[in-house]
C-alpha positions as CSV (number, residue, x, y, z in Angstrom):
1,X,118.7,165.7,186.7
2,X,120.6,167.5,183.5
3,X,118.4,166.9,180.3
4,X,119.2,166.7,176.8
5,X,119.1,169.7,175.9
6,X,121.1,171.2,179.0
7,X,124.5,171.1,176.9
8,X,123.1,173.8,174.4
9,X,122.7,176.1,177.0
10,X,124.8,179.0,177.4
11,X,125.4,182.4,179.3
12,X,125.4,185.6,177.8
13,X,128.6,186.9,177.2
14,X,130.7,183.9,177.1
15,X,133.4,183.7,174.0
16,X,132.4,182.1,170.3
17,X,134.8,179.4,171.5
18,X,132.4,178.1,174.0
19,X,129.5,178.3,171.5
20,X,131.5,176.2,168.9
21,X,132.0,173.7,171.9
22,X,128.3,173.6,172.8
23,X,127.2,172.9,169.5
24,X,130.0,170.0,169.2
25,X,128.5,168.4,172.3
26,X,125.1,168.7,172.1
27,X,124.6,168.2,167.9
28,X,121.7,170.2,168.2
29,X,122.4,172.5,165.6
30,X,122.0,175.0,167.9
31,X,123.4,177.4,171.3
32,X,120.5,178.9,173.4
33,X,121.4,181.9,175.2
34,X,120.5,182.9,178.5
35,X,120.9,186.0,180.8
36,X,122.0,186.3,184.7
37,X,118.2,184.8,185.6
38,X,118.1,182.2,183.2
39,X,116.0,184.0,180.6
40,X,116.8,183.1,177.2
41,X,117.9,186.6,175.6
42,X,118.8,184.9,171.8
43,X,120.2,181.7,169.3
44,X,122.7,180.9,167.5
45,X,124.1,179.1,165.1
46,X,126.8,177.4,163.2
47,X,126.7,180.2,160.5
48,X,125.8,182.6,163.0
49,X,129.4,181.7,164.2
50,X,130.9,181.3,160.8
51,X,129.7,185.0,159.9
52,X,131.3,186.6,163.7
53,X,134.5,185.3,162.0
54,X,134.2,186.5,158.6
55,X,133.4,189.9,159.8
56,X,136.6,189.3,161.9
57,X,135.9,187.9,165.6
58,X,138.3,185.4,167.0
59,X,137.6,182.4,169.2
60,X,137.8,184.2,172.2
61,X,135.7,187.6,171.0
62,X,132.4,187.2,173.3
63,X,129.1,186.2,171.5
64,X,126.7,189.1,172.5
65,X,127.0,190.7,169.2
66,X,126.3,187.9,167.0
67,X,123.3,186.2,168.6
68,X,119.8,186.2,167.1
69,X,117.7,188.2,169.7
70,X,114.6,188.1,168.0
71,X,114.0,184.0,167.7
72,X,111.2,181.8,167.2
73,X,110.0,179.8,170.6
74,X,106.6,178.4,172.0
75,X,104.8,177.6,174.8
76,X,104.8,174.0,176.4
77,X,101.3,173.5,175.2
78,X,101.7,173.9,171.3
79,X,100.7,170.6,169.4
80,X,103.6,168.9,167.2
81,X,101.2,170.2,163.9
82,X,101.7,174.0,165.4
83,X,105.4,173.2,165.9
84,X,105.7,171.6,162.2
85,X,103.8,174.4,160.9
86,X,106.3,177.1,162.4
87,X,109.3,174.6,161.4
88,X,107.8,174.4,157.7
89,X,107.0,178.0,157.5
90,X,110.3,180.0,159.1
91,X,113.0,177.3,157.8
92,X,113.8,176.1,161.1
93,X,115.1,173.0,162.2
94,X,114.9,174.0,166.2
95,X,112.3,175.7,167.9
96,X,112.6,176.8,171.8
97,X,109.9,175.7,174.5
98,X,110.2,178.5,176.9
99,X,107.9,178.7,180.3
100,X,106.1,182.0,181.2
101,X,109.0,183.7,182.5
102,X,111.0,183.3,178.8
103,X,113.1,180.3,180.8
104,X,113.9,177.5,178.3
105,X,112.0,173.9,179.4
106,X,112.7,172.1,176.3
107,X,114.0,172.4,172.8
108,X,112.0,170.9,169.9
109,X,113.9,169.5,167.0
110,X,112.8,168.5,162.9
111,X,114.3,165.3,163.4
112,X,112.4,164.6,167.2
113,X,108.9,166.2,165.2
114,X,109.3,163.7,162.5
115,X,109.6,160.7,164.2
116,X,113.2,159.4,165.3
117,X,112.9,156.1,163.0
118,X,110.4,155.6,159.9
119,X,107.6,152.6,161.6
120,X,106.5,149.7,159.2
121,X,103.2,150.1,159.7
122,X,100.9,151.4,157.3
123,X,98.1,153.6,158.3
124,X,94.6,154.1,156.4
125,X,92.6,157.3,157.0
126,X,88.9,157.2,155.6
127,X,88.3,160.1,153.8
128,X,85.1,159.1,151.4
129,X,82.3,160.3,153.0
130,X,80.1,162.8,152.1
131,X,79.5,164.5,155.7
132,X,76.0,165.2,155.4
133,X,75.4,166.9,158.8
134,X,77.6,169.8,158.3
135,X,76.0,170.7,155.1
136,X,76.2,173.5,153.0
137,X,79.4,173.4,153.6
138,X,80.1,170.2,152.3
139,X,78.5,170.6,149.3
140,X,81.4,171.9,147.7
141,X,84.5,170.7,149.9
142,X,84.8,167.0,151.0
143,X,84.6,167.2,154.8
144,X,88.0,165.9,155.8
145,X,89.4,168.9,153.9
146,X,87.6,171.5,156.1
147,X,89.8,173.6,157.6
148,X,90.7,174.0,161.3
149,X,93.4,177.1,161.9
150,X,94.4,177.3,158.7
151,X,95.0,174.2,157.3
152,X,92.8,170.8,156.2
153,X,91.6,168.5,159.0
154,X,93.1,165.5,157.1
155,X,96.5,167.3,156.5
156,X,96.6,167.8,160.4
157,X,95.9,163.9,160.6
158,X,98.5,163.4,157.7
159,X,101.4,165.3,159.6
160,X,100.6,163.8,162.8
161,X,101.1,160.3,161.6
162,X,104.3,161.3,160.1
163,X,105.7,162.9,163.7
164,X,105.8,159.6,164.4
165,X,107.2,157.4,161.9
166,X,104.1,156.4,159.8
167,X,105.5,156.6,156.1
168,X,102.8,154.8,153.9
169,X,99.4,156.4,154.1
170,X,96.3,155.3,152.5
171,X,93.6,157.6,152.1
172,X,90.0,155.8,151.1
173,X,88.5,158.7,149.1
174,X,84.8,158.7,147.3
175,X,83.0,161.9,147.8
176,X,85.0,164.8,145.6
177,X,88.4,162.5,145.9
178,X,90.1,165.0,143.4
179,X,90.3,167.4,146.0
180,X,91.8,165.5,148.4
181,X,93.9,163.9,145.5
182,X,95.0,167.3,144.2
183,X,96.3,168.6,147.4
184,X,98.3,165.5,148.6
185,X,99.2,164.0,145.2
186,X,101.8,161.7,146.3
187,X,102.4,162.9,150.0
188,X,106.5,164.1,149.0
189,X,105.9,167.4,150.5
190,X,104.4,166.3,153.6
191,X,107.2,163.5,154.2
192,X,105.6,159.8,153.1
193,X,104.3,158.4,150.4
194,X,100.0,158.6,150.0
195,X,98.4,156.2,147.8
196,X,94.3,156.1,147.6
197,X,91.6,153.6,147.9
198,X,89.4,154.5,145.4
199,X,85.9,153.6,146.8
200,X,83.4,153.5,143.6
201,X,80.4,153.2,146.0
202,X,80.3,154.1,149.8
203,X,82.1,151.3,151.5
204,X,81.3,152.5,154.7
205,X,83.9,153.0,157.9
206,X,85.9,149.8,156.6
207,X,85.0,148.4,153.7
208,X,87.8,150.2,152.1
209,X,90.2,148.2,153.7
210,X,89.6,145.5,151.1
211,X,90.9,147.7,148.5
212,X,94.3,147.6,149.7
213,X,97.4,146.0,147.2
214,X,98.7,143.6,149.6
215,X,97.7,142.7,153.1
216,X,99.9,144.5,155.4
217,X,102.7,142.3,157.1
218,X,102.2,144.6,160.8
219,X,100.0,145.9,162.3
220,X,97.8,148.7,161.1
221,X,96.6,151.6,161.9
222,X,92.6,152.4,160.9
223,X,91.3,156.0,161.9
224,X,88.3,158.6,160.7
225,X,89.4,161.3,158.5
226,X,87.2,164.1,160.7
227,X,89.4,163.5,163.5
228,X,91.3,166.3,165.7
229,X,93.1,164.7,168.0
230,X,96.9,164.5,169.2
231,X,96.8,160.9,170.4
232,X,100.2,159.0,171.4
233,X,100.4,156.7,167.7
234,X,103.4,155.1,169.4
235,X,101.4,154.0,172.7
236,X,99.1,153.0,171.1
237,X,100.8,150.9,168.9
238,X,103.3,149.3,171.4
239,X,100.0,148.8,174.0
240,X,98.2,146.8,170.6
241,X,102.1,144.4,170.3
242,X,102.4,143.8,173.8
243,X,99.0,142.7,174.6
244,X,98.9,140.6,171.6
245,X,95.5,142.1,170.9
246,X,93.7,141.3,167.5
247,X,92.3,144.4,167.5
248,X,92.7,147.5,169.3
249,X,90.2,150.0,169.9
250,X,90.6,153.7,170.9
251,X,88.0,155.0,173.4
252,X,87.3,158.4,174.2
253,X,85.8,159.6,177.7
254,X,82.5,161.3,176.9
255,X,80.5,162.9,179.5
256,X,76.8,163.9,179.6
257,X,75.3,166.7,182.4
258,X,71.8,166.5,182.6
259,X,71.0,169.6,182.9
260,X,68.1,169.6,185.7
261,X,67.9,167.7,189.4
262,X,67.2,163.9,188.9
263,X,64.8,162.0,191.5
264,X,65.6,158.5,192.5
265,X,62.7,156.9,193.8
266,X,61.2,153.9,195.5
267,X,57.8,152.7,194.4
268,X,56.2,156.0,195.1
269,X,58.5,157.7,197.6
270,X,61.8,160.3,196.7
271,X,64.9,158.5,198.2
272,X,67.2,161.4,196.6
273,X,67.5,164.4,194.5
274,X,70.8,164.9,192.2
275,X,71.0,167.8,190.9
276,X,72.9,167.7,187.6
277,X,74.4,164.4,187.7
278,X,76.7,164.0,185.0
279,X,77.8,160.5,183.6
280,X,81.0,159.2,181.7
281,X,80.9,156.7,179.3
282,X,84.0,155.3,177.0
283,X,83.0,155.6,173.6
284,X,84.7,154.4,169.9
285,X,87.4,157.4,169.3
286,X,87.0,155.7,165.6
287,X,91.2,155.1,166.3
288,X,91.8,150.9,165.1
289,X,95.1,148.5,164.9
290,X,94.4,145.9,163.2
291,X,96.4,142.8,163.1
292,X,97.2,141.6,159.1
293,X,95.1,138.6,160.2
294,X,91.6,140.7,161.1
295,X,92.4,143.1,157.8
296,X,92.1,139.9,155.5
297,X,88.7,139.5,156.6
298,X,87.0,142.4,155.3
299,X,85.0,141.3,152.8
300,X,85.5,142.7,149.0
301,X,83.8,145.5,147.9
302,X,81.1,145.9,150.5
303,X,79.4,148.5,152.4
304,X,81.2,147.0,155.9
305,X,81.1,149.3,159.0
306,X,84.6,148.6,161.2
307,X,82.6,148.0,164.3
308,X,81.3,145.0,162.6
309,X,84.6,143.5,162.0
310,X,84.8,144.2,166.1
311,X,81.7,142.7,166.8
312,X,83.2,139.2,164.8
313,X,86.5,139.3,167.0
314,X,84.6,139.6,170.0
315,X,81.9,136.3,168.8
316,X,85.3,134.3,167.8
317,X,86.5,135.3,171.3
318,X,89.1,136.9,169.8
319,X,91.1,139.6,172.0
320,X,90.2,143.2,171.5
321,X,91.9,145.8,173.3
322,X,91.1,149.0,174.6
323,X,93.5,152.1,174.3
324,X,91.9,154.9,176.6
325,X,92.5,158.4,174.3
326,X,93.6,160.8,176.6
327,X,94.8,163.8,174.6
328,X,92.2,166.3,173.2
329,X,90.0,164.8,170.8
330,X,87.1,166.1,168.5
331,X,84.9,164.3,166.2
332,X,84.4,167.0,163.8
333,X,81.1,165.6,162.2
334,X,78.7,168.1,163.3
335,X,78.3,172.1,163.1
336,X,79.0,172.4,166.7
337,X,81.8,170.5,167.2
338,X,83.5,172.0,164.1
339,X,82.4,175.2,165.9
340,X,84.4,174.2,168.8
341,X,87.5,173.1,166.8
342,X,87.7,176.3,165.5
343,X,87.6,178.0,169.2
344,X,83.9,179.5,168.3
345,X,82.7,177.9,171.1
């Protein structure tokens, strides 16, 4: 089956014309160029192409002198906050996926990284808490803004929700909120507008939510700001709107080893012996949509913990729904899983 990004393909040593035509068909803004075995050997551009015929070259001169052989690619594992980053960094506006041999699998874009359409939902990422457990190091940065690889764990939250579509982001701040505030301001420069719920006491995991101007006309979305995770926003939305859920939950698998042989018995008498069992439980990935409806019951100003507002849906027999969080995630609220986000452990 050809793919999308098939059409920008082309062979090593074929003439500018065929370059100009690739880029016509595929309005990728880009040619990828490949040797004999497939391996890409370079890129080019429109003004690569522009500058083979100022120095002279005619449509039919052949491209191998006016290709960019050293080019930026990745691997098929980089997240779309890696990609961004390169993209951001290098003023590009195509990155390569090439496979282990330097063959090309895919082609990220700006325009496929930041979402394809703006979405109307609004997104609130709680950011106020003090994040007493991974003291001293919170004493002087707000945890959310600890870094990971280089950059703030609620800047990678940030640029993931933009990837795909989410444009209006509140952040619920408390605990140093001119930090955060100082290094997001208004959002411009990382593509949406950030406003802040400014919590004057603790309001817990969702008391916040009360703060907002207006309540939201669809759906939103409710996540911890100590997050690393590269969860599908889009599933997750359209699995909330077409089980016409109230609510809708991310869950996380966590598993437990014990780490010696368990004995099963009966009344007095060994019946079995498992050594290390481990067991899997699905746990809050603190990921919500919440329907307008569920948001206008948060009550005003209070310490109110969002498994609470769960807790009500579920008595009022409300449906809740569960969105299984399959993608890598970390809860980066203690020393050893920050440890582990930052490949120490």
């Amino acid at each position: 089956m050809r793919k999308p990004f098939d059409v920008c393909r082309i062979r090593l040593g074929s003439p500018l014309r065929q370059a100009l035509q690739s880029l016509d068909d595929s309005a990728l803004g880009i040619v990828i160029v490949e040797d004999a075995s497939a391996r890409v050997v370079g890129t080019l551009t429109d003004g690569d192409i522009r500058r083979a015929f100022l120095k002279g070259s005619s449509l039919t001169s052949p491209l191998d002198d006016h290709i960019k052989r050293t080019f930026v690619s990745v691997g098929p594992t980089a997240s779309r906050v890696e990609v961004l980053d390169l993209m951001q960094s290098r003023w590009l506006s195509q990155v390569p996926i090439l496979d282990e041999h330097g063959r090309l699998i895919g082609l990220h874009t700006l325009h496929e990284i930041l979402g394809a359409s703006p979405r109307d939902n609004w997104a609130v990422v709680m950011a106020g808490g003090r994040g007493e457990r991974l003291r001293p190091l919170t004493d002087t940065i707000p945890k959310p803004m600890i870094q990971v690889a280089g950059r703030p764990i609620l800047e990678r939250i940030i640029l993931h929700l933009v990837g795909f579509g989410v444009r209006r982001i509140f952040l619920a701040v408390n605990y140093k909120a001119d930090l955060i505030e100082s290094h997001f301001e208004n959002g411009a420069r990382f593509g949406c507008t950030i406003e802040y719920l400014r919590e004057e006491k603790p309001l817990g995991t969702g008391g916040a939510l009360s703060l907002l101007p207006a309540v939201p006309t669809d759906p939103i979305l409710v996540l911890n700001g100590d997050l690393l995770t590269q969860f599908d926003v889009g599933s997750l939305l359209a699995f909330h709107t077409s089980g016409r859920y109230c609510a809708t939950v991310g869950v996380h698998e966590y598993t437990h080893t014990v780490p010696f042989g368990v004995v099963d018995l009966e009344d007095d008498q060994i019946v079995q012996i498992r050594e290390k069992p481990s067991e899997v439980w699905l746990t809050n990935a603190g990921i919500y949509v919440l329907d307008p409806a569920i948001v206008a019951r948060v009550p005003r100003s209070s310490d109110y913990p969002l498994p609470a507002l769960i807790e009500e849906c579920l008595e009022r027999k409300d449906p809740v729904g569960a969105f299984r969080i399959e993608a890598d995630w970390i809860d980066v609220g203690r020393q050893t899983e920050l440890t582990r986000a930052r490949g120490l452990a």
